[in-house]
Each structure stands twice: as structure tokens, then as C-alpha cells.
C-alpha positions as CSV (number, residue, x, y, z in Angstrom):
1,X,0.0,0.0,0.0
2,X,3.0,2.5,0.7
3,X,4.4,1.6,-2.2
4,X,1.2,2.1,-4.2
5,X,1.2,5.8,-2.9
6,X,4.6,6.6,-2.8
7,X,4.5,6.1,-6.7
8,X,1.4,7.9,-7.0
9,X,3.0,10.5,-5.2
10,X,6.2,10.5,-7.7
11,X,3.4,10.0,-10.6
12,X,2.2,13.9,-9.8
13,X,5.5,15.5,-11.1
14,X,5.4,14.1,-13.8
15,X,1.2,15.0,-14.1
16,X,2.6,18.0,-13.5
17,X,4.8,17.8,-16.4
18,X,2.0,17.0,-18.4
19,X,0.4,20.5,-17.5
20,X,3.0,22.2,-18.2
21,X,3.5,20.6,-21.7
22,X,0.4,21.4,-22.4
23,X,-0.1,25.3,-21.3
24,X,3.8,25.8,-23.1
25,X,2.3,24.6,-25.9
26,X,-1.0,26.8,-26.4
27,X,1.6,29.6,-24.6
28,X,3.7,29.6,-27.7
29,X,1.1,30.6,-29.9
30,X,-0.6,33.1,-27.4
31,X,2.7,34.8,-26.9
32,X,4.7,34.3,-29.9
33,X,2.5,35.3,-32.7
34,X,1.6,38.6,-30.9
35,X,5.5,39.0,-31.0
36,X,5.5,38.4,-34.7
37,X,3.1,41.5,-35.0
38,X,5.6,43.6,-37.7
39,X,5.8,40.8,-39.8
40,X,2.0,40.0,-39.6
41,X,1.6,43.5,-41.0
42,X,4.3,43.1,-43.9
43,X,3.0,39.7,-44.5
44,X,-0.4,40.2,-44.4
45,X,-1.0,43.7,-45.6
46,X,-2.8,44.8,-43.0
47,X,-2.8,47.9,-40.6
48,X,-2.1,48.8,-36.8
49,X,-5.9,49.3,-36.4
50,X,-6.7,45.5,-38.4
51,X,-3.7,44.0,-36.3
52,X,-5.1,44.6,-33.1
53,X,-8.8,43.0,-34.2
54,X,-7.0,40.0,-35.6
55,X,-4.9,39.4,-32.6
56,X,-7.7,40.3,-30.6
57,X,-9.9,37.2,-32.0
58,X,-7.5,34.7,-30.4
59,X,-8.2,35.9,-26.8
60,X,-12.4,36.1,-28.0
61,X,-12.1,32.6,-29.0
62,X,-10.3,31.4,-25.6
63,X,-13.1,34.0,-23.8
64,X,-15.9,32.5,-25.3
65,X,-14.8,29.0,-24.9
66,X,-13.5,28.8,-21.5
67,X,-16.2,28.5,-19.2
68,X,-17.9,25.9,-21.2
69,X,-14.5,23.6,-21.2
70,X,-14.6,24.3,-17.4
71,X,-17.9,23.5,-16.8
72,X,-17.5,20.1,-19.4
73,X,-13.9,19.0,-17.2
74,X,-15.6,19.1,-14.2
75,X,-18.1,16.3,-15.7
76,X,-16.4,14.5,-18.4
77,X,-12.8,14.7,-16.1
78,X,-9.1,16.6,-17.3
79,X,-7.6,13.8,-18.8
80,X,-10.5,13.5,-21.9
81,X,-11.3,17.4,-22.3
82,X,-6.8,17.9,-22.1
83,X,-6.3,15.4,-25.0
84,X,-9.5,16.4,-27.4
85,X,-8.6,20.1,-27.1
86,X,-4.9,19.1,-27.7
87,X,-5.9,17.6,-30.8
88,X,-8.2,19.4,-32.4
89,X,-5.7,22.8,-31.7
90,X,-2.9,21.0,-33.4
91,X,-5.4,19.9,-36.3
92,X,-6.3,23.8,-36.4
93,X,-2.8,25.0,-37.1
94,X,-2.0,22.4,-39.7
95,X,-5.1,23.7,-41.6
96,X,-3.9,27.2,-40.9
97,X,-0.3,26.4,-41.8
98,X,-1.7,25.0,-45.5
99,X,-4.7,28.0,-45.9
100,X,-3.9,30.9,-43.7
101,X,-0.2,31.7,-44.6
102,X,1.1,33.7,-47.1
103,X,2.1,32.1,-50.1
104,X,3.6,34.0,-53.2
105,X,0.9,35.6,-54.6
106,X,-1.8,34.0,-52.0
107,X,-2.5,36.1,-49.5
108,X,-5.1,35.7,-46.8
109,X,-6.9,38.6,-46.1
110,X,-7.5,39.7,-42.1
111,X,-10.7,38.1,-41.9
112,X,-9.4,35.1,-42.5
113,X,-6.7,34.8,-40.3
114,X,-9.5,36.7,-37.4
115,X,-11.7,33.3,-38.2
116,X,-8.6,30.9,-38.0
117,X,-7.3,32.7,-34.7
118,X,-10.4,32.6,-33.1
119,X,-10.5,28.9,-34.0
120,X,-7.3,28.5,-32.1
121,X,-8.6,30.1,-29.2
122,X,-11.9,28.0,-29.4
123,X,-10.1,25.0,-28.8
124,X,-7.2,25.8,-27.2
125,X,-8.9,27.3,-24.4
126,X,-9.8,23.5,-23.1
127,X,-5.8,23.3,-22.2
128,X,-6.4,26.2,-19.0
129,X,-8.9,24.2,-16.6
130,X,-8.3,20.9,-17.7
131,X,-4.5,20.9,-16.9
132,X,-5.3,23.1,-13.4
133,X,-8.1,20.9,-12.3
134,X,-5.7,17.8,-12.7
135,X,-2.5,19.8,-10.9
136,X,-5.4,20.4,-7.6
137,X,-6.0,16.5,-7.8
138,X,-2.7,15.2,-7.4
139,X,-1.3,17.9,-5.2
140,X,-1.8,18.2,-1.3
141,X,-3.1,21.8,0.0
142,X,0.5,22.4,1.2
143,X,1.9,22.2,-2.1
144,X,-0.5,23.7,-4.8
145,X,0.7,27.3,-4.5
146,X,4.2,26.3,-5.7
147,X,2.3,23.6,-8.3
148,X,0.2,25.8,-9.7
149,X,2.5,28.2,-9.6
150,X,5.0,25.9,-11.8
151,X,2.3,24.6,-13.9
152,X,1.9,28.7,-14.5
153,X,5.1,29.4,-15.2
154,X,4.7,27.5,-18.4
155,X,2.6,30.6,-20.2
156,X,5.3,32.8,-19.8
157,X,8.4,29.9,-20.8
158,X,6.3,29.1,-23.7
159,X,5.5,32.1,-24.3
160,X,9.2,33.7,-24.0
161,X,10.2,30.5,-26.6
162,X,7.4,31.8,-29.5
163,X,8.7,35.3,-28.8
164,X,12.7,34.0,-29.2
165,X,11.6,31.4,-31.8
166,X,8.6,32.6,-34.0
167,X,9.3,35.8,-35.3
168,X,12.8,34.6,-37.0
169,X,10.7,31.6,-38.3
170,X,8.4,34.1,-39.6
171,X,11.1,36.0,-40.9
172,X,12.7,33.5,-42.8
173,X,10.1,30.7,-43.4
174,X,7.3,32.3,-43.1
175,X,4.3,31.7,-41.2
176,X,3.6,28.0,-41.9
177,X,6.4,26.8,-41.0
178,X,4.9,29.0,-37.6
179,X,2.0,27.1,-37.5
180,X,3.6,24.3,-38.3
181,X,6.2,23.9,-35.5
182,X,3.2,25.2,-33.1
183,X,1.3,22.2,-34.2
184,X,3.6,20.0,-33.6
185,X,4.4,21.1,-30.0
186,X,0.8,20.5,-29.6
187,X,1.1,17.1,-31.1
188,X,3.8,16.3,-28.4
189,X,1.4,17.6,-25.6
190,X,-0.9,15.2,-26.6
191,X,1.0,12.1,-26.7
192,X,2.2,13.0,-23.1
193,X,-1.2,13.2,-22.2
194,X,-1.9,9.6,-23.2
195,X,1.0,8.3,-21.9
196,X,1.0,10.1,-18.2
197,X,-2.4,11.7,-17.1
198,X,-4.5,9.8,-15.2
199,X,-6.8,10.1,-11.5
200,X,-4.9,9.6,-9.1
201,X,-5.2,6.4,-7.1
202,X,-6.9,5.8,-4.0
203,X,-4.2,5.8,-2.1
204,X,-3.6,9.8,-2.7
205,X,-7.5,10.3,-2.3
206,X,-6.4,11.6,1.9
207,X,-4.7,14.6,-0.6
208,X,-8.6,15.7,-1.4
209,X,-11.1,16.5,0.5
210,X,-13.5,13.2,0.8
211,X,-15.9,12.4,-1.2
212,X,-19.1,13.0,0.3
213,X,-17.2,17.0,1.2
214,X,-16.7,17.1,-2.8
215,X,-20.3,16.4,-3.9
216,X,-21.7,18.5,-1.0
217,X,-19.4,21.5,-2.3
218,X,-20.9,20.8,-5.6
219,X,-23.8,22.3,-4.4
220,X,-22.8,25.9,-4.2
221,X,-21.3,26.7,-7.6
222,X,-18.5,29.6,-7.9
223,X,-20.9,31.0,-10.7
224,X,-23.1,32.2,-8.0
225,X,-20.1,33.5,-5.6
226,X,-19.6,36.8,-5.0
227,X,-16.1,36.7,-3.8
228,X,-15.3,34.2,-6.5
229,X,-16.5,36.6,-9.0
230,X,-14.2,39.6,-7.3
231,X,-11.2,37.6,-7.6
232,X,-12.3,36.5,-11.3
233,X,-12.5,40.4,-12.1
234,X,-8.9,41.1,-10.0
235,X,-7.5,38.5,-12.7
236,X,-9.1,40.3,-15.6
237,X,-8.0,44.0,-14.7
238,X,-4.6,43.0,-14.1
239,X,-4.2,41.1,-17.2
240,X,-4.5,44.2,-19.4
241,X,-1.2,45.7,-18.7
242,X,0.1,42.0,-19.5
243,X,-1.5,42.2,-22.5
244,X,-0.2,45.3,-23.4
245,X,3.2,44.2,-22.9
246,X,3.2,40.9,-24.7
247,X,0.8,42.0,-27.4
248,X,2.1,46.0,-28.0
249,X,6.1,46.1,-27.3
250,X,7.4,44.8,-30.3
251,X,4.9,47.5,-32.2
252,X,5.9,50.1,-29.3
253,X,9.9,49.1,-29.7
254,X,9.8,49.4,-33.1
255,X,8.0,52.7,-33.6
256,X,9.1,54.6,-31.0
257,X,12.5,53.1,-30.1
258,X,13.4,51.9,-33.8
259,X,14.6,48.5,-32.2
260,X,15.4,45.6,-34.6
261,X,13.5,42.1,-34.8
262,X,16.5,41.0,-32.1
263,X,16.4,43.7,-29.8
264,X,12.6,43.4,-29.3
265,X,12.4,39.2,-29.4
266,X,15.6,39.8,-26.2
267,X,13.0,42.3,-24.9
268,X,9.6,40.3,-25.0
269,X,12.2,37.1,-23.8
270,X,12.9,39.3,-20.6
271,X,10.0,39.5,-19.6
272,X,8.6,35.9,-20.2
273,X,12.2,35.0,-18.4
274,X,11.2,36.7,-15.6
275,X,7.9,36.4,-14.9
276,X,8.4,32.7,-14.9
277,X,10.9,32.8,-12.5
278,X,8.2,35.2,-10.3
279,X,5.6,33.1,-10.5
280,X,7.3,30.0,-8.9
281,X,9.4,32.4,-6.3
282,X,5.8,33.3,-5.1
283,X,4.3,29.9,-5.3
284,X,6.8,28.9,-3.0
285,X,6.7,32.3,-0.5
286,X,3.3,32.2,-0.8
287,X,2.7,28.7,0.6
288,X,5.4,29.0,3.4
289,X,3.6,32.1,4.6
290,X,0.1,31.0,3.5
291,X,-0.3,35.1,2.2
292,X,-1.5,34.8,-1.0
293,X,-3.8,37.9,-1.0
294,X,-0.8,39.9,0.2
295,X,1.0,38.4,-2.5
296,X,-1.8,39.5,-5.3
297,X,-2.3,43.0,-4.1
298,X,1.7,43.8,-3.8
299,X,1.8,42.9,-7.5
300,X,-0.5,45.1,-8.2
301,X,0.9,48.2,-6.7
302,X,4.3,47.1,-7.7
303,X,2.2,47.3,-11.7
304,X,0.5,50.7,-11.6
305,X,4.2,52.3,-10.0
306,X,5.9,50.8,-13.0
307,X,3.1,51.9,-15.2
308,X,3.2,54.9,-14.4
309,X,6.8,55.9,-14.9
310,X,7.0,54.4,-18.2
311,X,4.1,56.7,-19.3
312,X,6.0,59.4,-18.2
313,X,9.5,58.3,-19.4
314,X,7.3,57.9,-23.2
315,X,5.9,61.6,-22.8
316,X,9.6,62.7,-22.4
317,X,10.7,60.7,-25.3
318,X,7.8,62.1,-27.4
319,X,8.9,65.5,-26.5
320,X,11.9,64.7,-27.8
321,X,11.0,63.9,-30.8
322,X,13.8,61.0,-31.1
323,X,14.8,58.3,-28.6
324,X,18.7,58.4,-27.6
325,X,19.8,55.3,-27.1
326,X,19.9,55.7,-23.0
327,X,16.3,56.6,-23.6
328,X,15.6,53.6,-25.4
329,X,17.5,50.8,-22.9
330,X,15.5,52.7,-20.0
331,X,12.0,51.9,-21.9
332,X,13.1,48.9,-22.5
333,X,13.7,48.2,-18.8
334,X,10.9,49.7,-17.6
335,X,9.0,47.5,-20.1
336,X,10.5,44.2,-19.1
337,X,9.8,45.2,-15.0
338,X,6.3,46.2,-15.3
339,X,5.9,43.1,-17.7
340,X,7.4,41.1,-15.3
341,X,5.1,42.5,-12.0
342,X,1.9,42.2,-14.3
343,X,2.7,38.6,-14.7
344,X,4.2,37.4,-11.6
345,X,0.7,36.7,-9.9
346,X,-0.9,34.2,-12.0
347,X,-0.2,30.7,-10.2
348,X,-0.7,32.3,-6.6
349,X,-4.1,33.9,-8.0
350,X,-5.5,30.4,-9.4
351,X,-4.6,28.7,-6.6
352,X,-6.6,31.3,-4.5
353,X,-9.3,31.3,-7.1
354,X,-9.9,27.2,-6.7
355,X,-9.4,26.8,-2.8
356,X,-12.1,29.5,-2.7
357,X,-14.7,27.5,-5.2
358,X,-14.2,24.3,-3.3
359,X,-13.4,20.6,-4.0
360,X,-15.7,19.4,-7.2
361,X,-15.9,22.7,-8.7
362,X,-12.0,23.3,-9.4
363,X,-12.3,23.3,-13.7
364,X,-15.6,25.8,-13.2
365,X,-13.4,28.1,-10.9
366,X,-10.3,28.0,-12.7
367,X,-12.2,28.6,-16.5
368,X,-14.0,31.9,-14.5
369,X,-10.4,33.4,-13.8
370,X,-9.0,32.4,-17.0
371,X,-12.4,33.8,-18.9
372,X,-11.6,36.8,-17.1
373,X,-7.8,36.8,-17.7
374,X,-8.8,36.2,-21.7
375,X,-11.1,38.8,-21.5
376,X,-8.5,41.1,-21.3
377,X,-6.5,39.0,-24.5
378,X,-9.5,40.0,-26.5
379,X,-10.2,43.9,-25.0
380,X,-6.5,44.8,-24.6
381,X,-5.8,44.4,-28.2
382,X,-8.7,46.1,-29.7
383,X,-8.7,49.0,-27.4
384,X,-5.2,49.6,-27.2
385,X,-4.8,50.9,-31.4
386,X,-7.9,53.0,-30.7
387,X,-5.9,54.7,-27.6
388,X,-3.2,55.1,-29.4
389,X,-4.3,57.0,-32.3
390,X,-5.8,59.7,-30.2
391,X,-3.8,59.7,-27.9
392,X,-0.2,58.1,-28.0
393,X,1.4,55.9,-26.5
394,X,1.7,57.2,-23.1
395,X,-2.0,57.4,-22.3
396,X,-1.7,53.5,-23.4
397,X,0.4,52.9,-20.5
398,X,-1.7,55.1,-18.3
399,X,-4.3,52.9,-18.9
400,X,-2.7,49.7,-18.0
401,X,-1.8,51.3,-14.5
402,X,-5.1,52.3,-14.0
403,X,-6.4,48.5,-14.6
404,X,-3.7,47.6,-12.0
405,X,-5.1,49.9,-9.2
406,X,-8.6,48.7,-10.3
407,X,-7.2,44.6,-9.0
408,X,-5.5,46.1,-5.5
409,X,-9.3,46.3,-3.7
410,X,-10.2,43.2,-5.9
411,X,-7.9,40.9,-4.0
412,X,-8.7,41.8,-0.4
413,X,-9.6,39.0,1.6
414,X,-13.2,37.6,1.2
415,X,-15.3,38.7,4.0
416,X,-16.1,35.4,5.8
417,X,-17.4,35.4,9.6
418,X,-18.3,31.9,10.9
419,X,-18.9,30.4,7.2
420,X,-21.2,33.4,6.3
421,X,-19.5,34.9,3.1
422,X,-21.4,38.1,1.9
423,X,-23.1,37.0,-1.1
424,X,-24.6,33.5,0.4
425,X,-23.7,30.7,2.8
426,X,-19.9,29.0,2.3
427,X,-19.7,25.5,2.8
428,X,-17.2,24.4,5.5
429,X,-14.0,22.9,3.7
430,X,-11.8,19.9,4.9
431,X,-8.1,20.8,5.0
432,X,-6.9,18.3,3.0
433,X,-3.7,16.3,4.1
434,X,-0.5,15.5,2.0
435,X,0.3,12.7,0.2
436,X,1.9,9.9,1.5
């Protein structure tokens, strides 16, 4: 029986591994083909304006699609809904590899790479709650910060890889060869999938709560939570200067800063680099101190102070009429740190998010945040060209500061008195204890 467990308990890492395959994967093509966005408008023949409503598709798609993937993990289970939307994502980019890339004379126009990016973010949206909801299973209380936090980590690594790998791709193979190689990093997912995911066995089951607590939690969903629906909209708010970042400083580098293809892909790499390393740093702290909201409301002041200087270090350089190169390494900096704070948060604040909805309702909780976090993927984007024609580029980071002050009174503790949450009744939770 101790045997039994103690490779269950080895088993999780690498479930783990699975999870963070899987989210690299989708990652790649959430990060990386934003990066490409000067070669998507050489390439494509499209505008600023067009740019930021094709890139905005791929976070509608993953909005749209979320919650229903949450809601169908939580019934049909992670390892089915992980592997079909693996699948079907990598079957999406091979089509968009043969139809959707420019070809000699064939060139798709933007609404068809809108319908194929929204496609991508249709299915790939299954990879969020599937792969959190099986991280929660398989991982004791004690541990999940720094799990989830791990299995987080994977948006910005994969992420930081299509930014360092994609645009030269783009640049010179063009962009199926792009779809290509993010199809087959899908495809690897996948197999992993088959090979390693699985429930864990009863032997870990003293890592969950028990299974008459689960199906009494399922009771009370998170849709009809007000502090479940705070944190969701914390998540969503601070993802816009995120977005900004990974979806706007390759077009902000290059415009303002006249930075080459390397100088922006080091840049965007930075920030992925970083932010990974944040987000398991806190997973860790977080779970020694058991101060997650202090955690999530320190990275949001840390955002809008960062914000807010590089607004007013981009009014200086547009008074200046032209960036010195001092000018242009301190933007740069200033992009990579506020980058960085605005993404540093994520596993601490799913973690929070699905000990909040309760056993049994992880892959609803966990597809509310990310809804709310790919809100932003789909606003941000659309919004930000708009800004930026009226006003400049300034008043674009002004905005993403203001979304970061909007999450610090989002992320203040829940008030609970006695298992009476404001909003309705809050089932009593069983600390669950680690795996053997």
C-alpha cells in the first residue's frame, strides 16, 4: 500500500509535467504570434488598427470558450477534455499552416486569419482548466501554490520560446512553417497526455477532501459566488497591462525606439524570463507564509508604479521627438519590470481562485479566472490601437496602470465570519492532508 502511494506520489511530477506541456504549448502561440506583429503587417498587408482586431480574435475565442471547457472538465474529467482540445488545436494549425499563410501571390486577407485565430482560441482554451483541475487532484493543499504556480510558469516559458523562436521563423520561413512547429508542440502535448495523465489512485485520495465533502461543495457553484466573482475580475484587470506588454512592445519598440527584430524578441524574452521565475518564487513564498492575497495585491501596486513611470518616461521621449539610445535601454527596462510585475501573480491567484470554489468545482473556478484573464486577451488588443491613435502611447500605459489599481481592492480578503461569506452561505472545507 505504501508503495502504491509513494508512486502515485512520484506520478504527480510528472502530471505535472503533463500540465506544463500542455499550457507551453498553447503559450507559444498566445505569446509568440503577438511578437511576430511587424511581420504580420508586412505579411499580411494589413494595418495597426486591423492588427489589433486580428490578434484580438484569439483571446475572443479562448473567452468565449472557457467556461464551457470548465464546466465540461468538471463532468467528463481533465484527462478527456486535455487530450481532445490538444488535438483538435494541433489539427487547427496544420489547416492554418496550408490555408492561412502567405504564399507567393496567395495572400489571406485579415478576416481570414481573425476566423482561423479565433478557432485557435476556441479550442485551445480547453488546455487552462483541464490541466489546473488535474495539478489540484494530485497535489496536497500544502503544495499547490508552488504547483500551480509551476504549472503557470509554463505561459510565460512558452511564451518567451514563440517570442525568441517565432518571429525569426516568420522571418525567414514564413508563417507556416509557424503554424507548423506550433502544431507539432501540440502534437507532443498530446502524446504525453496519453501516456502520463490519469486520476490519481486511491491511495492519494487523503490529498482531497472526501468524497461526500466534494459532492456536497458541488452544491454551491462559484458562478453564484460573489467573492469568487471579485477575484475573477482582479485577474481580468490585471491582465491588461500583461497584454499590453506581450501583445504591444514589439509595435511600441519598433516605432518609437526603432529597435530591430532582435532587440525586441531579447526584450519580450525578458519579460517571459522573468515572470516565470516570479511566478514560482511566489508559489513557493506564498505557501510558506500562507499570504496569497498579500502576494496579489503587492503585485499590483508594484504594476501601476511601474506603469506609471513608463508613461512618463514615453511623454519625455515624445517630447523629444527622437529616442537616444539611453532613452531607449531605460524603456526597454521599464517594459521588461512592469511586464514582469503584471505577470508574476498568476499561479498564486488560481490557486486562490480554486481553494475559494471548493473541491468538485476546481475546472468551473479555474475557467472563471481564465475567462476573465482572456477577456482582457481579447479587449487589450482592440482597445489599445484605438488609444493610441488619439492619444499616444503614453496614455496607453496610463491605462494599464489604471487597470492595475482597479485589481489592488479586488484581491482583499473575502469577508467570511463563521462560514457566512457576503453573497450566500460558504460551505465548511476539509483541509486536506498531503500525500503519503
Amino acid at each position: 500500500m505504501r508503495r502504491m502511494a509513494a508512486r502515485g506520489a512520484t506520478h504527480r511530477w510528472k502530471v505535472l509535467g503533463v500540465g506544463v506541456a500542455a499550457n507551453a504549448s498553447f503559450a507559444a502561440a498566445l505569446g509568440g504570434i503577438p511578437a511576430t506583429g511587424v511581420l504580420i503587417r508586412s505579411g499580411y498587408h494589413i494595418g495597426t488598427a486591423e492588427l489589433g482586431f486580428v490578434l484580438g480574435m484569439l483571446g475572443l475565442g479562448i473567452v468565449l470558450s472557457e467556461l464551457p471547457w470548465g464546466l465540461l472538465t468538471d463532468r467528463w474529467g481533465d484527462r478527456r477534455v486535455l487530450l481532445t482540445g490538444l488535438t483538435t488545436t494541433a489539427l487547427a494549425l496544420l489547416a492554418m499552416a496550408a490555408w492561412g499563410a502567405p504564399a507567393g501571390v496567395h495572400v489571406p486577407g485579415p478576416k481570414a486569419l481573425a476566423a482561423g485565430l479565433l478557432a485557435l482560441g476556441l479550442l485551445g482554451g480547453s488546455v487552462n482548466g483541464s490541466s489546473g483541475r488535474a495539478v489540484m487532484a494530485w497535489f496536497a493543499s500544502h503544495e499547490r501554490g508552488l504547483a500551480m504556480s509551476i504549472r503557470q510558469t509554463a505561459v510565460p516559458a512558452g511564451g518567451g520560446l514563440g517570442a525568441l523562436v517565432l518571429p525569426a521563423l516568420a522571418e525567414h520561413a514564413g508563417f507556416a512553417a509557424v503554424f507548423g512547429a506550433l502544431a507539432a508542440m501540440c502534437a507532443v502535448s498530446a502524446v504525453l497526455t496519453i501516456i502520463w495523465l490519469h486520476e490519481p489512485p486511491r491511495e492519494l485520495d487523503g490529498a482531497r477532501a472526501p468524497q461526500a465533502q466534494a459532492q456536497a461543495e458541488l452544491a454551491v457553484s462559484p458562478l453564484r459566488r460573489v467573492a469568487v466573482w471579485r477575484l475573477v475580475m482582479g485577474i481580468g484587470v490585471l491582465c491588461v497591462p500583461q497584454v499590453a506588454v506581450l501583445s504591444f512592445a514589439s509595435i511600441f519598440l519598433h516605432d518609437v525606439g526603432h529597435a530591430g527584430t532582435v532587440a525586441v524578441s531579447a526584450t519580450l524574452v525578458a519579460v517571459q524570463g522573468g515572470a516565470a521565475f516570479m511566478r514560482v518564487w511566489g508559489g513557493r513564498w506564498t505557501d510558506r507564509h500562507g499570504n496569497r492575497r498579500t502576494w496579489l495585491r503587492g503585485s499590483a501596486a508594484l504594476t501601476v508604479v511601474l506603469f506609471t513611470l513608463l508613461a512618463a518616461l514615453t511623454a519625455v521621449t515624445a517630447q523629444a521627438h527622437h529616442a537616444s539610445g539611453w532613452l531607449v535601454v531605460l524603456l526597454a527596462s521599464l517594459l521588461v519590470l512592469g511586464g514582469i510585475a503584471a505577470s508574476a501573480w498568476h499561479g498564486v491567484a488560481f490557486t486562490e481562485l480554486a481553494t475559494l470554489a471548493g473541491n468538485g468545482r476546481v475546472g468551473s473556478a479555474l475557467a472563471m479566472g481564465n475567462t476573465g484573464a482572456f477577456l482582457a486577451f481579447w479587449v487589450a488588443p482592440s482597445a489599445i490601437p484605438m488609444l493610441l491613435s488619439w492619444f499616444g502611447w503614453a496614455a496607453v500605459w496610463v491605462a494599464a496602470a489604471l487597470c492595475a489599481a482597479l485589481a489592488w481592492p479586488a484581491f482583499a480578503n473575502p469577508r467570511e465570519r463563521n462560514g457566512v461569506e457576503h453573497g450566500g452561505p460558504v460551505r465548511q472545507r476539509v483541509r486536506p492532508r498531503a500525500a503519503a
